[in-house]
C-alpha positions in Angstrom: 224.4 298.1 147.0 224.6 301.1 149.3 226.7 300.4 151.9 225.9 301.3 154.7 228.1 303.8 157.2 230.1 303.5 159.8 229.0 302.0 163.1 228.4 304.1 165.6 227.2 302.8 168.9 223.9 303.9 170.2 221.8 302.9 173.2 218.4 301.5 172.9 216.8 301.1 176.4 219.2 299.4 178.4 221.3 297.4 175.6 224.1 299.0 173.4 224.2 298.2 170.1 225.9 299.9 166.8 224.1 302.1 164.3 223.5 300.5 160.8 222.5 302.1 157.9 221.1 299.8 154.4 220.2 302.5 151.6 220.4 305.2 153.9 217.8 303.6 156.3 218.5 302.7 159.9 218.2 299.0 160.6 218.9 296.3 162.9 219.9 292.6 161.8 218.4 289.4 163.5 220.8 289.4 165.5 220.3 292.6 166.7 216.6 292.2 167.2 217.3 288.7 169.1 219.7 290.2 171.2 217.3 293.5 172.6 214.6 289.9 172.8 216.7 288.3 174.7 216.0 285.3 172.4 218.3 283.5 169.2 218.1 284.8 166.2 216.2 281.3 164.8 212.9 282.4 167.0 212.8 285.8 165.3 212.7 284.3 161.8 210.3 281.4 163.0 208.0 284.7 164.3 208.3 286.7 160.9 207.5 283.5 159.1 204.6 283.4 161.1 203.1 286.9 160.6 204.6 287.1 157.6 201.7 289.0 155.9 201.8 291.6 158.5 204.8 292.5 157.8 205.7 294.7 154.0 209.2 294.2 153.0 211.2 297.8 151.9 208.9 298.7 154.3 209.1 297.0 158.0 212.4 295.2 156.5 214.7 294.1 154.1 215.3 291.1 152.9 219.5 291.3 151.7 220.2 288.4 148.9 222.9 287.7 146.6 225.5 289.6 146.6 224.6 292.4 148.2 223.9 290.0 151.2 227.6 289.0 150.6 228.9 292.6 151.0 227.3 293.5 153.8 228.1 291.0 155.7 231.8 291.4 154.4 231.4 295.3 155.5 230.0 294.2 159.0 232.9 291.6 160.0 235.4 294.3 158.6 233.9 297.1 160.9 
């Protein structure tokens, strides 16, 4: 995997949040997402289920399994 590098913190309208990067690509987790929402992060995946075809996955997200899911989640409690 291509971990991504260090956090930086950036502001999005009025929320902070930090800068990730997965393959050189800036993302946000669910979390993230929920958080600028103001929702949890179960509603987010309920409403990507949902429109799931709307969506193209490299494209308008990734979906991290295995163990590359494992290390970055390992890199993003360690940062």
């Amino acid at each position: 995997m291509n971990m991504p590098i260090l956090p930086q913190t950036i502001q999005v309208a009025d929320k902070q949040t930090s800068l990730i990067q997965y393959k050189s690509v800036p993302v946000m987790t669910t979390e993230q997402l929920a958080d600028f929402y103001g929702t949890d992060s179960n509603n987010i995946k309920v409403n990507h289920s949902r429109n799931s075809s709307r969506f193209v996955q490299g494209k308008h997200y990734f979906k991290v399994e295995g163990v590359d899911l494992k290390d970055f989640k390992n890199w993003v409690t360690e940062s």
